[in-house]
ZAMARGU-4260 file (C-alpha; in steps of 0.2 Angstrom, whole numbers, plus 5000, padded with zeros to 4 digits):
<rodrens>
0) 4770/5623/4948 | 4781/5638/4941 | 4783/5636/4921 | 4799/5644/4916 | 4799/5647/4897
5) 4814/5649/4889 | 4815/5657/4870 | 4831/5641/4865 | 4816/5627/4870 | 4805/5635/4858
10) 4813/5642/4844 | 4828/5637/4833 | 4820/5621/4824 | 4802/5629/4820 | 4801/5621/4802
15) 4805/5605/4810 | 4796/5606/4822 | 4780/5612/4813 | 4782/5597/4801 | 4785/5585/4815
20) 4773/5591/4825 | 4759/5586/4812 | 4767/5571/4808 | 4767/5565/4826 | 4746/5571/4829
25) 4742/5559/4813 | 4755/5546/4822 | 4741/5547/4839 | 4727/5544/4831 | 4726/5524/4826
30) 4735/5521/4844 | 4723/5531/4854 | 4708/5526/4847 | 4712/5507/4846 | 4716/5507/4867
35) 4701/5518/4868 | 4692/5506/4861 | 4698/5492/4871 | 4698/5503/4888 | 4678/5508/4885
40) 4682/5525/4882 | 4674/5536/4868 | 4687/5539/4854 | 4686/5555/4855 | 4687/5558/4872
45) 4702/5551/4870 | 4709/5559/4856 | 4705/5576/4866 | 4713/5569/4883 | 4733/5568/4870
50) 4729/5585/4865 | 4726/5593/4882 | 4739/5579/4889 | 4752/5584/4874 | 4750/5604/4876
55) 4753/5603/4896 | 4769/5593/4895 | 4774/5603/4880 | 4774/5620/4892 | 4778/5613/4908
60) 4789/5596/4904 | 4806/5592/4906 | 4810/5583/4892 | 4808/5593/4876 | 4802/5584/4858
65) 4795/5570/4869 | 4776/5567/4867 | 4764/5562/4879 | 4746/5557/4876 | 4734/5545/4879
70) 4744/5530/4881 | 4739/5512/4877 | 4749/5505/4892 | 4738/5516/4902 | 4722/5511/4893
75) 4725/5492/4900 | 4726/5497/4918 | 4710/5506/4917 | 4699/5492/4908 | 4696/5485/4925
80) 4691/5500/4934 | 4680/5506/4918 | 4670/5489/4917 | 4666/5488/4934 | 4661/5508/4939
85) 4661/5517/4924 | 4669/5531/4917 | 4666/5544/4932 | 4678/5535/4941 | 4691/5533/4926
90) 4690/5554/4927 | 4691/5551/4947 | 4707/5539/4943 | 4713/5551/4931 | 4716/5565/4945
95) 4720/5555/4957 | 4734/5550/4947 | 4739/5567/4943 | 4738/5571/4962 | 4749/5554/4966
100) 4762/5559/4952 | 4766/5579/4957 | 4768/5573/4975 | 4782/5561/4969 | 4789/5574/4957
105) 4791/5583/4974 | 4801/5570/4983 | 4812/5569/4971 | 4805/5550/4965 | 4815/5551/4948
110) 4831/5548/4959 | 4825/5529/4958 | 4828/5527/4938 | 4845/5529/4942 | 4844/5511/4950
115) 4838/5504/4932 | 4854/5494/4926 | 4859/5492/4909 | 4851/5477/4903 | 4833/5482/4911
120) 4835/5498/4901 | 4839/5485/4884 | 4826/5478/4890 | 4813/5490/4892 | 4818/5497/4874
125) 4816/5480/4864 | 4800/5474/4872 | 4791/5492/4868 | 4797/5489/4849 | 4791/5472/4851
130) 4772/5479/4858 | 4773/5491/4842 | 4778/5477/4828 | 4764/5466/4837 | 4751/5478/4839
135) 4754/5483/4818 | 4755/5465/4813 | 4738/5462/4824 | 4729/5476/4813 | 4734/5469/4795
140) 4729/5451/4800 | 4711/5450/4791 | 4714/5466/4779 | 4712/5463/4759 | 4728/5461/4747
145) 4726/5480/4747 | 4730/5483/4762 | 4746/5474/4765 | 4752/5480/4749 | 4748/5500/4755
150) 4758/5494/4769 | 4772/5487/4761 | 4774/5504/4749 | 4773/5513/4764 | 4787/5503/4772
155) 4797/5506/4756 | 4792/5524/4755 | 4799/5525/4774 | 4815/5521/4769 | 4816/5526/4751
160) 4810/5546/4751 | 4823/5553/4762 | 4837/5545/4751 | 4829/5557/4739 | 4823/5574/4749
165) 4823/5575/4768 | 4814/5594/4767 | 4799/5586/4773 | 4798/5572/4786 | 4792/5555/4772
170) 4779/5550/4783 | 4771/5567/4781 | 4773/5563/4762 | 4766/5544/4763 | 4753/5550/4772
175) 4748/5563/4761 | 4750/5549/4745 | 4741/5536/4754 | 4726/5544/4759 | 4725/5554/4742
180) 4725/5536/4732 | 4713/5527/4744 | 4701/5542/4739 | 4705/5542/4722 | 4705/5525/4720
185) 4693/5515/4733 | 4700/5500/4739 | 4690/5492/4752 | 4703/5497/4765 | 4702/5500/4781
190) 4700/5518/4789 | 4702/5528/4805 | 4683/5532/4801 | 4681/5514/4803 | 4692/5511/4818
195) 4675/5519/4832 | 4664/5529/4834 | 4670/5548/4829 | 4655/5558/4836 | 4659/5567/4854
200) 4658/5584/4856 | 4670/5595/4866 | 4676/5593/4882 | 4674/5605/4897 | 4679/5607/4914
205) 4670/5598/4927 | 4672/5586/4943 | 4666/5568/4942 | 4646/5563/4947 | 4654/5552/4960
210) 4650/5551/4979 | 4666/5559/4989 | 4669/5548/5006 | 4680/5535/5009 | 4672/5519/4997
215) 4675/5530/4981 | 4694/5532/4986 | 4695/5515/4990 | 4688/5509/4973 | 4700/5521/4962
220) 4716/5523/4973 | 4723/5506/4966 | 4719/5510/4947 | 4728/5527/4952 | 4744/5521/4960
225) 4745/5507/4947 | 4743/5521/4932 | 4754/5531/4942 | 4769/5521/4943 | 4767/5516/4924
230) 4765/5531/4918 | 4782/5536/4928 | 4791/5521/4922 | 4786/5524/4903 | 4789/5541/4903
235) 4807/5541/4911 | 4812/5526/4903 | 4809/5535/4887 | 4817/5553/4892 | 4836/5543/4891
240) 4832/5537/4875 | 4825/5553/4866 | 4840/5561/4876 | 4852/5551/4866 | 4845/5552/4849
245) 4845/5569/4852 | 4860/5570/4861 | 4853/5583/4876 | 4850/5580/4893 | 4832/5580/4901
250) 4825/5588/4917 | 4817/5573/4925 | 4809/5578/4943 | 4800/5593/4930 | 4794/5578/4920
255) 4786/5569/4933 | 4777/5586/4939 | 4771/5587/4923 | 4765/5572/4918 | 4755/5575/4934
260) 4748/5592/4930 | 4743/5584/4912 | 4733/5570/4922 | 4723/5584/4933 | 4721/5595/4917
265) 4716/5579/4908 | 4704/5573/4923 | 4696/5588/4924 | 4690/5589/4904 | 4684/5571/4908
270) 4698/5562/4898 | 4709/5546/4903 | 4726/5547/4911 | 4741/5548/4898 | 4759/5546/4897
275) 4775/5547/4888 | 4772/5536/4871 | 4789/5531/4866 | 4784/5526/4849 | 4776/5544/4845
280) 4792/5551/4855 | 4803/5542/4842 | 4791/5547/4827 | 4794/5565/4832 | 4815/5565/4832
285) 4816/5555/4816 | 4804/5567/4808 | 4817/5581/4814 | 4807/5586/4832 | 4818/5594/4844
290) 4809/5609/4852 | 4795/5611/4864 | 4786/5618/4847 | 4785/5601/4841 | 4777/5593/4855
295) 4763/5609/4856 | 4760/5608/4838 | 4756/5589/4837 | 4744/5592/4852 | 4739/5608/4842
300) 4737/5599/4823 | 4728/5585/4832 | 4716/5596/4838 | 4713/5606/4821 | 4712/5588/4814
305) 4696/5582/4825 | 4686/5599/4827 | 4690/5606/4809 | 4697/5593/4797 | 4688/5577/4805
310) 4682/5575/4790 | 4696/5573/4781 | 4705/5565/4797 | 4695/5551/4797 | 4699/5545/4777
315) 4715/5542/4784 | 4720/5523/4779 | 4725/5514/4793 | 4738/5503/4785 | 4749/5517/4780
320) 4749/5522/4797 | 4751/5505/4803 | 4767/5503/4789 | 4774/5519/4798 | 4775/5513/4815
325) 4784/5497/4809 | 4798/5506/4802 | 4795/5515/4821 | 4796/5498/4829 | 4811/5494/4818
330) 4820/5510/4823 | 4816/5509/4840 | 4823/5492/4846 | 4843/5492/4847 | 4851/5481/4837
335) 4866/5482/4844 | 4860/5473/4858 | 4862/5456/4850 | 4880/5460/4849 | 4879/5465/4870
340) 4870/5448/4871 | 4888/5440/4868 | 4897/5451/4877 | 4887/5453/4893 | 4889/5440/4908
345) 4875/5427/4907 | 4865/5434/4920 | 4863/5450/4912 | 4857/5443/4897 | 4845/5433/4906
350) 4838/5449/4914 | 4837/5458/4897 | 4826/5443/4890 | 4817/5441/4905 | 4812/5459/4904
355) 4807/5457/4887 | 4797/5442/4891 | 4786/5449/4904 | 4783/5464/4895 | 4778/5457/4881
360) 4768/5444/4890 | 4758/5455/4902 | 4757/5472/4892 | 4763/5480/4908 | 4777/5489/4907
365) 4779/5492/4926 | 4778/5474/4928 | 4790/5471/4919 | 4803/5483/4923 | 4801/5481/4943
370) 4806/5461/4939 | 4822/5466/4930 | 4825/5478/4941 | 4822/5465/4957 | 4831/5452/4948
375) 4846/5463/4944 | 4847/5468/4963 | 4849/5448/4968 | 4862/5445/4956 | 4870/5461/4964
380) 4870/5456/4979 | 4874/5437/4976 | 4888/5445/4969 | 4894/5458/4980 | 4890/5443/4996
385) 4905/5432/4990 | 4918/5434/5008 | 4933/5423/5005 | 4947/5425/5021 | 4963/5419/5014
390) 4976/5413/5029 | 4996/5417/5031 | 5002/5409/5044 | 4993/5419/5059 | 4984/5432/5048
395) 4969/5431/5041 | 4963/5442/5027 | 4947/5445/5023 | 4941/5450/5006 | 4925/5454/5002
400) 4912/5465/5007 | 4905/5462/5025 | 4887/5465/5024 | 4872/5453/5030 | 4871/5444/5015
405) 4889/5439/5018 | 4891/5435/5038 | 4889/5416/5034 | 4905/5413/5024 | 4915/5425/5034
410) 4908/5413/5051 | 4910/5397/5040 | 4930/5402/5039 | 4933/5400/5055 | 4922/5385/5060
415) 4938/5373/5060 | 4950/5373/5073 | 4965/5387/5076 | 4981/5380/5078 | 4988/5398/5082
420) 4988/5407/5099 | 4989/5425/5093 | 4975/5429/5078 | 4978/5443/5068 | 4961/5449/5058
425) 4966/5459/5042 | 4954/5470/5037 | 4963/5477/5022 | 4952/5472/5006 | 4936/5472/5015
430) 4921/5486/5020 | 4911/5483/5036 | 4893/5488/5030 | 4882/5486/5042 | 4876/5479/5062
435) 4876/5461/5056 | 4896/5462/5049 | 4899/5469/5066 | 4889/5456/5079 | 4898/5443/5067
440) 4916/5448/5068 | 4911/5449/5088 | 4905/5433/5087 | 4921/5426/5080 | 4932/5435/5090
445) 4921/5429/5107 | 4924/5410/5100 | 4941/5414/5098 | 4944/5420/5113 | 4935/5404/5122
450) 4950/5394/5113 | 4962/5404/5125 | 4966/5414/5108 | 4974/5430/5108 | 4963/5441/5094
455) 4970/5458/5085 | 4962/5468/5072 | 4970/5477/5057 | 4965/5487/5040 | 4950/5494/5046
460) 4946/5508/5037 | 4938/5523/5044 | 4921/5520/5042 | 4922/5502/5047 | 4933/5506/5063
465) 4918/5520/5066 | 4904/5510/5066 | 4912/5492/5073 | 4917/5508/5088 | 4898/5513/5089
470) 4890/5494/5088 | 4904/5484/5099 | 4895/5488/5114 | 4878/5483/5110 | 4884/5465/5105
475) 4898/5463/5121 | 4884/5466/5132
</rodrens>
């Protein structure tokens, strides 16, 4: 894969960038290690994959101040796998899924997202804010008064500092004041020392102790493919957002292949599959990210952070981490959909929420977004399938689009008797689609002409009258 860099992705913002950059590393860390923990992973094995993973995609991506790492939706698909063969094949998985993801950069499989309607996309949005609330409000449950009242000041701090200096990114500055006072002043709280095991050493290239035949691919091609699409979907569901709070455009087929180059990269150093993290992504805008810079110095910082400063790293309190990502959570999910909830038809509201639902249900993003995506496509079709023939003496206009899904209710006009010997089909305000529109409008026409009726066709269009030309003979004989 050819990497074209070019001086305006990088330069231009580097203050910003700098400062965004390290904000977004310290953002990583509680994310990664709590879906480390749940996935079986080593923490810092994981920690290490989102710095490989976030310097890759921050040379060879196509959408620039948008962070990739080791992904918490990515972590649940691999619990399985994990549990039942170990981490060997998670690494196996990891490449596999690399390998999967270049080849579909390749055919061009970022074409399909332009099949994602409206309220899918609303969807997809609100549930990930949702996941992010949740997953905070889950850490706080159990903490001591300390704990939520750290993250309450950090909540207010959020919103209150850049009211008053927006030089440095506030959650920079609140993470800075929080971990100064819980050294200063013990409090009992929680920190990312206490979140796993920090030991690991330093990765290094090598291929997975696994047996290479047929049985291993068997085991991890399902865990790939699964990581593969969700990885896709999160990361190109989250390009168009960071494109419009940053109001650029985004390469995605370049996103894709590099998603899939970070997997192999990330594989190969023994770490777990990652992906775009929307929350992380946003973290990174709001704190003034909008260059490639900001996206290598976050892999960058983090990586200073857990070879030099892990001492340091791991007095971090979680809860002013956790307040941070819930002023994220709040930033993240659009509002303003409320108001498109009244607006909307009823069926696209009910896709929006059903999108929501199931990805907040299953923690599966994929999941969800293929069912809204399914669902949208019915209620197209259902809509786009409603033929109504209007008669005018001896004409008969057909409205409608003339497709399989609609042959029945053109057939079902003309189940009642014709008074009229000469039939004129009008063709006018319709579209032949398809084989099925053709053997139907024969099929009409033959019982016609079984009454002794005299049948003539008008307003086909060019591309109807060409393919009703090409099909009419199959059906007549």
């Amino acid at each position: 894969m050819l990497i074209a860099i070019k001086k305006e992705e990088w330069l231009g913002n580097v203050k910003n960038d700098l400062l965004a950059g390290m904000v977004t590393s310290i953002a990583l860390i509680p994310e990664v290690i709590g879906f480390a923990i749940i996935a079986g992973v080593n923490p810092m094995t994981a920690l290490f994959a989102s710095v490989t993973t976030a310097l890759v995609t921050s040379f060879t991506g196509g959408r620039p101040a948008m962070v990739s790492a080791a992904a918490g939706s990515m972590a649940l698909v691999m619990v399985s796998l994990i549990k039942n063969h170990g981490i060997q094949y998670m690494i196996a998985a990891t490449i596999l899924t690399g390998i999967i993801q270049l080849i579909l950069g390749y055919l061009g499989i970022q074409k399909l997202m332009r099949f994602v309607p409206k309220p899918v996309m609303l969807g997809f949005v609100n549930s990930l804010a949702l996941l992010i609330f949740t997953a905070q409000i889950q850490q706080l449950v159990g903490g001591n008064q300390w704990t939520y009242l750290m993250a309450g000041v950090t909540i207010a701090l959020m919103y209150l500092i850049p009211k008053i200096t927006k030089a440095i990114p506030p959650a920079l500055i609140v993470i800075v004041l929080m971990t100064v006072c819980s050294i200063v002043f013990p409090m009992g709280i929680q920190t990312v020392g206490d979140m796993g095991d920090m030991n690991g050493l330093l990765p290094r290239l090598s291929f997975p102790n696994i047996p290479l035949n047929f049985e291993t691919l068997r085991i991890i091609f399902p865990t790939a493919l699964a990581l593969s699409i969700v990885g896709l979907v999160e990361s190109l569901l989250t390009a168009p957002l960071i494109n419009e709070m940053t109001d650029t455009t985004s390469d995605n087929q370049r996103e894709v292949k590099a998603q899939g180059l970070a997997n192999i990269v990330t594989g190969f150093l023994g770490g777990p599959a990652g992906c775009a993290m929307i929350g992380q992504a946003v973290i990174n805008v709001k704190s003034g990210g909008r260059k490639r810079l900001s996206t290598f110095a976050a892999g960058s910082f983090l990586l200073f952070l857990i070879v030099v400063l892990k001492g340091l790293m791991i007095q971090i309190p979680t809860a002013a981490l956790i307040g941070i990502m819930i002023t994220v959570a709040i930033a993240t999910f659009d509002w303003k959909s409320f108001q498109y909830l009244k607006t909307m038809h009823i069926t696209e509201g009910a896709i929006m929420l059903i999108t929501v639902g199931i990805v907040v249900y299953t923690h599966n993003l994929a999941i969800g977004i293929i069912a809204g995506v399914v669902l949208s496509a019915i209620v197209f079709m259902t809509k786009i399938s409603l033929v109504y023939v209007v008669k005018e003496n001896n004409r008969f206009k057909i409205h409608g689009q003339l497709f399989f899904a609609s042959t029945h209710d053109f057939t079902q006009a003309f189940a009642e008797p014709i008074q009229e010997d000469l039939i004129i089909l009008d063709f006018t305000h319709s579209h032949i689609w398809d084989d099925s529109s053709v053997e139907a409008i024969i099929k009409v026409i033959q019982k016609l002409k079984a009454q002794n009726k005299q049948v003539e066709i008008e307003g086909l269009n060019a591309q109807s009258q060409e393919l009703v030309e090409k099909l009419k003979g199959y059906f007549l004989d």
